[in-house]
N, C-alpha and C positions, 0 to 999 in steps of 0.2 A: 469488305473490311468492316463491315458494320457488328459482327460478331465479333472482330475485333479490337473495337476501341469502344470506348464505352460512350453512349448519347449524350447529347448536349443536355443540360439543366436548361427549364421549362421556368417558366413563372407557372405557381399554383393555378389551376384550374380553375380556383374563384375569383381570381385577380379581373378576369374580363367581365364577371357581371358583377362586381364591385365598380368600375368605372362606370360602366352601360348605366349603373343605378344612380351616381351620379348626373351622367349628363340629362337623364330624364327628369332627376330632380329641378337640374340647371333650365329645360324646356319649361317644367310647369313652374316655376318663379316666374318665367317670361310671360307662360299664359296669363298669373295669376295679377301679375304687373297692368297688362293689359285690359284685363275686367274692368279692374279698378279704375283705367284711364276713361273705358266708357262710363262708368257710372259716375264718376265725379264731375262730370257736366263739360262745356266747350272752355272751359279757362285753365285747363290742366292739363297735362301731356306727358305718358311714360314712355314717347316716341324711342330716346335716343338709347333703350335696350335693345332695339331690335337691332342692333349695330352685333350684338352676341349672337345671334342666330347663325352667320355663314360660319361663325369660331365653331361653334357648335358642331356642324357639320363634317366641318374637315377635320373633327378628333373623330370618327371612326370611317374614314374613307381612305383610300389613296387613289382617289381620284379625280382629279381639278374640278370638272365640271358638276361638283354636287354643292363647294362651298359658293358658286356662283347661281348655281339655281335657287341656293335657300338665302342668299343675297337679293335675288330678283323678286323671291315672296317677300321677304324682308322689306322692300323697297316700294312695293305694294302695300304693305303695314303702313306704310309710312306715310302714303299719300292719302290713303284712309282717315287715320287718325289726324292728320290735316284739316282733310275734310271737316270732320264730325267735331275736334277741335279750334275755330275760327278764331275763337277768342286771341289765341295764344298766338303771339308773333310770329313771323314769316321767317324771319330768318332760324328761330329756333328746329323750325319743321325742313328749312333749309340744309341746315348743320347735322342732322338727323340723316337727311338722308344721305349727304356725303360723304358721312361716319361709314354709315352700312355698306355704299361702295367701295369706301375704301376699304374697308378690313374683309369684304368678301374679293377682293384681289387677292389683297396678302394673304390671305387661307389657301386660295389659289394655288397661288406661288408656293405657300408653303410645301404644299400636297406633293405637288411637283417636283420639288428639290425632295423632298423627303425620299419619296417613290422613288426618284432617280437614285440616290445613295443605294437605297433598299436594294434596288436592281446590281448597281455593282458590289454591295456586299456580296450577294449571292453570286457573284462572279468570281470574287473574289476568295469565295469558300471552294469553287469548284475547283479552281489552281489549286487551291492547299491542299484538297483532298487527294488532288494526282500527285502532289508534291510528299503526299505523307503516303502514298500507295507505290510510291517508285523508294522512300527512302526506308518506312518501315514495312516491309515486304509480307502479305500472307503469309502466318506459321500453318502447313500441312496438317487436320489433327489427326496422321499419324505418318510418321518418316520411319523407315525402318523395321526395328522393333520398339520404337518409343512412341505412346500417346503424348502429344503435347495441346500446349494452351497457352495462347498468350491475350493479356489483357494491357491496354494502355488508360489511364485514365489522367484528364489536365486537369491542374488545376484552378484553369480559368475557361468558361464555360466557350468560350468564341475560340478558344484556343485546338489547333490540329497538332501542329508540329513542336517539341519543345527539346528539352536538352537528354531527355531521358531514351535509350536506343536498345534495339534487340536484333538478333540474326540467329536465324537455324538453318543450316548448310549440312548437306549430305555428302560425304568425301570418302575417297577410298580408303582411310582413315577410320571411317564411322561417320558418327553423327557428332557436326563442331556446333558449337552452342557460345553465344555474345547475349551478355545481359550489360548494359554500362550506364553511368549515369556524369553528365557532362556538367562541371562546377562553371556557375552562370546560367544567364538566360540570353534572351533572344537572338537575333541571327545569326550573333557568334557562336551561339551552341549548337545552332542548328549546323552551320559548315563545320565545326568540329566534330558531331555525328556523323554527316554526310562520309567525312574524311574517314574515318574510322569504320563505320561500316563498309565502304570501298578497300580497303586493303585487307577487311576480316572475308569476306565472302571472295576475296584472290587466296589468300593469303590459307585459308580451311584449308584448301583445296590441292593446293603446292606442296605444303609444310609437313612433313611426317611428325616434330616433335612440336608438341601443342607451345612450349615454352617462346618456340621461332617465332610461332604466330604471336602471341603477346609482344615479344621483341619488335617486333615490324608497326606494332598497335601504338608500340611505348615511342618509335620514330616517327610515326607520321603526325603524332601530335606534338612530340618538341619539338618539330620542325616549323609548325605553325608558328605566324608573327602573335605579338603579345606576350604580356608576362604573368606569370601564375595563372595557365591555361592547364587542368591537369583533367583525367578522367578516372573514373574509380569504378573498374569492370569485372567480373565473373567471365572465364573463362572453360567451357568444359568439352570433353573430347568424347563419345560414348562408343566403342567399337562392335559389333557384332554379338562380341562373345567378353566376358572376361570383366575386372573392373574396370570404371570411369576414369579419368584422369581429368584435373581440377585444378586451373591455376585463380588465386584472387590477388586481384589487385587492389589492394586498399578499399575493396566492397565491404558491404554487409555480408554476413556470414552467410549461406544457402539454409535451408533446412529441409531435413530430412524424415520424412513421412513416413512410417512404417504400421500402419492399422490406425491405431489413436498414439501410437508414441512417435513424437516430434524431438529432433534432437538438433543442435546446431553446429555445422560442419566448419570447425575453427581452422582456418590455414596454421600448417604446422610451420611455417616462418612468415612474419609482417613482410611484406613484400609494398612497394608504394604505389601508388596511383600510375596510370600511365601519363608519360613527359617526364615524369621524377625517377627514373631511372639509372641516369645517369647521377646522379646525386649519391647511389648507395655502390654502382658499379655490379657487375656480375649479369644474374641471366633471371629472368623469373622462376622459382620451383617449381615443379609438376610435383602435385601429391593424387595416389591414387584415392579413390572413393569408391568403395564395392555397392554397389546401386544391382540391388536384389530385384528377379521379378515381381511385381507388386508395387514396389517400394515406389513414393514421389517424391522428389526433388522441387523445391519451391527455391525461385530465382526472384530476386524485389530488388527495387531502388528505397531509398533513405526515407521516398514520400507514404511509404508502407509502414515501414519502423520509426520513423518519428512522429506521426499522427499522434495528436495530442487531444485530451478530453479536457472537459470543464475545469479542471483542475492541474491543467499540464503535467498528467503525467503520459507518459511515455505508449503506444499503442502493446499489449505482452501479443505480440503476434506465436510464439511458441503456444505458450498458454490457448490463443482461441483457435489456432488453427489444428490443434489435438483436440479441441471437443466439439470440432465438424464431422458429421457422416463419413465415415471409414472409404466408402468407395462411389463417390456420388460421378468421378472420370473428371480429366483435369480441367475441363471449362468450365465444368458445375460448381468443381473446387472454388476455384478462382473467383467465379459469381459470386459467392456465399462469402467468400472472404471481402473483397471490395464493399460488399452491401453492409458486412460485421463493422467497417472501417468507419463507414459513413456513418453510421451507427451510433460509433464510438467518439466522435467528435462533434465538437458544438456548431462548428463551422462548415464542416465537409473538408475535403482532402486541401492542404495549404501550400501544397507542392505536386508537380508532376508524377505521377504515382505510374512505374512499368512492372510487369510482376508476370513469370514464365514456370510454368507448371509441366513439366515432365514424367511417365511412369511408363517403367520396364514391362513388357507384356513378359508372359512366358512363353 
């Protein structure tokens, strides 16, 4: 899957000796504190910094046992400067070092809960990754007589699974093709994905007229509890020989790659999201689409086409996706597009972004 979905966002590369230079800054204060305690004679005492020391430690460990060893040096600072300090009351040098015990527990502790989360995060990443390998399934990059490509990108960096779905199913039909994007977030949209991809990868398979499948897509979601739950899918059929057939449901328009000329494939009737069907009555269109060898076929969600620059305007995906390399094959495509995206915004992508790149061999 990892060709498939696009990697998590990284903190910058200098972020980590940006802090490291910190904490060594934070040591030599400590040291320099210290100097100062010896040379100012036995009536003075910078004892109760070394209480910072086990802090210290447990900000680049996750491992209990180190904010307590630099507690135990710490604690040895401590009796030292006692020592060599006599002047300076008892209980002060008391208090000092109780400080230092105590806060090299809690660093302790801290290290320890932290590391434990840590642990089940990564537990908890591995479920999602099977849960998004069972639910958005490997695209083949090639079925048939079609190249394809698919890229998923979130747009939240911890994020697997979101509301945005795809499927490519191979039928004695041809080649049935689901782009869809689910109105909402979290685990509502994900079981309204799950649902719909289950009856799209039966339903390919059965259906001789691509329209049935959309029909069956449009009931499994109004059947769902909730109100104003709808999806908004591309539907496409590619058979052997002959043109495509193309239903949309209240999607983004597809486009249409041919060299450097991009064009956008308008459904020749509004047709509504799936659930809102019954609202208009009837069946969904099939319109043909003559999908030439060569030619690519670009499939996106909204978080494509609406990506917004410094200035909110609108992402011209027609525009940059005609003055990308003519034949770079549809995952290079789609790289180049994603990377143009991020590019193009101040923020990075603000939405769940899925985007299916298709091309006819001869």
């Amino acid at each position: 899957m990892a060709s498939e979905f696009e990697p998590e966002r990284r903190l910058p590369s200098s972020a980590a000796p940006r802090w490291g230079r910190l904490i060594a800054l934070a040591y030599l204060l400590i040291l320099l504190a210290l100097v100062t305690d010896l040379v100012t004679g036995p009536s003075f005492t910078f004892s109760p910094l070394l209480a910072a020391v086990p802090v210290l430690a447990a900000a680049g460990t996750r491992k209990p046992w180190v904010p307590l060893a630099a507690g135990a040096v710490a604690l040895a600072g401590v009796w030292l400067l006692a020592a060599l300090n006599d002047e300076v009351g008892t209980v002060v040098h008391a208090t000092s070092a109780a400080a230092v015990a105590a806060v090299a527990a809690a660093s302790a502790a801290s290290v320890a809960l932290v590391a434990d989360r840590e642990r089940r995060l990564v537990e908890l990443r591995s479920v999602a990754e099977a849960a998004q390998e069972a639910l958005l399934r490997p695209v083949p990059p090639r079925i048939g007589r079609l190249r394809t490509a698919v890229r998923y990108a979130p747009a939240a960096a911890e994020a697997r699974i979101g509301g945005d779905l795809y499927a490519v199913v191979e039928s004695p039909y041809g080649v049935r093709v689901l782009l869809g994007d689910v109105r909402g977030k979290g685990l509502g949209a994900v079981e309204t994905a799950a649902d719909v991809l289950g009856v799209f990868r039966e339903a390919a398979v059965l259906e001789t007229d691509l329209a049935e499948v959309a029909g069956r897509l449009d009931a499994v979601v109004a059947r769902r509890p909730g109100e104003e739950e709808f999806v908004t899918a591309v539907l496409l059929s590619v058979p052997p020989t002959g043109p495509a057939a193309l239903v949309n449901c209240g999607h983004p328009p597809p486009m249409l790659r041919t060299g450097r000329q991009v064009a956008e494939v308008e459904p020749a009737a509004w047709s509504p999201p799936l659930a809102l069907l019954g609202m208009t009555g009837g069946r969904y269109p099939v319109q043909p689409l003559p999908l030439e060898p060569g030619q690519t076929l670009l499939l996106y969600t909204d978080g494509i086409s609406e990506a917004r620059d410094a200035a909110g305007r609108f992402y011209p995906l027609a525009e940059r996706l005609s003055s990308m390399p003519t034949d770079p094959g549809p995952g290079a495509l789609l790289d180049q597009l994603l990377a143009d995206v991020r590019r193009y915004t101040v923020d990075g992508l603000t939405d769940d972004a899925a985007v299916l790149a298709l091309t006819r061999a001869g």
